[in-house]
N, C-alpha and C positions, 0 to 999 in steps of 0.2 A: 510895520516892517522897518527896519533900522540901514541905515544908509551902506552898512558894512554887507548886508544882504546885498543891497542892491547892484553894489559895484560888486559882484561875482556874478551876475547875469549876462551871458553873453547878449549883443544888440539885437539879438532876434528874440530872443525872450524876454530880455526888458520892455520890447514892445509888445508883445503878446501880453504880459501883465501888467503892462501900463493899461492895456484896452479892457482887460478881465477886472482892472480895478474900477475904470468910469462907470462899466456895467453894472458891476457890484452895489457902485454910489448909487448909478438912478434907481435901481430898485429898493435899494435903504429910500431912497427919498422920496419913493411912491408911499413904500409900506408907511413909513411914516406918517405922510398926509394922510394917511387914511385910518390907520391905527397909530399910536405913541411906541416908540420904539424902548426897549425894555432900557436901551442904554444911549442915549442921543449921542453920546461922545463917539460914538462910531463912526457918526457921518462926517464928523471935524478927523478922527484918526485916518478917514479914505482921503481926504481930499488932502492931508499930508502927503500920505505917500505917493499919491500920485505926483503931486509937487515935487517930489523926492526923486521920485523916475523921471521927471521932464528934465528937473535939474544934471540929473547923471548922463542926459542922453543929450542932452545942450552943452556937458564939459567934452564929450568924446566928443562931437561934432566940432568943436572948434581947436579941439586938439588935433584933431585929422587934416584942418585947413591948414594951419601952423606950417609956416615956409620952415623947414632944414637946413 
């Protein structure tokens, strides 16, 4: 998911899919331990975006403190 996504998710849905993304990770990271996942680079592309959501939702939050 590309960072241009991300900043068009209002703050209630960027956390809704920040949390849809971890889930997503631990079950790539179950399946994987247990079988080889057809494409491992999935597990490094989840834990981007998640990176990518924390990042977006760390710049709103400190834009919102920002004295006027």
């Amino acid at each position: 998911m590309k960072i241009n996504e991300i900043r068009e998710f209002t703050d209630t849905e960027l956390r809704e899919r920040e949390l849809a993304e971890r889930d997503n990770l631990t079950k790539m990271r179950l399946s994987h331990a247990i079988t080889p996942l057809d494409n491992p680079q999935s597990i490094k592309e989840a834990r981007r975006t998640i990176a990518r959501m924390q990042t977006e939702a760390r710049m709103r939050q400190l834009k919102q403190q920002q004295p006027k």
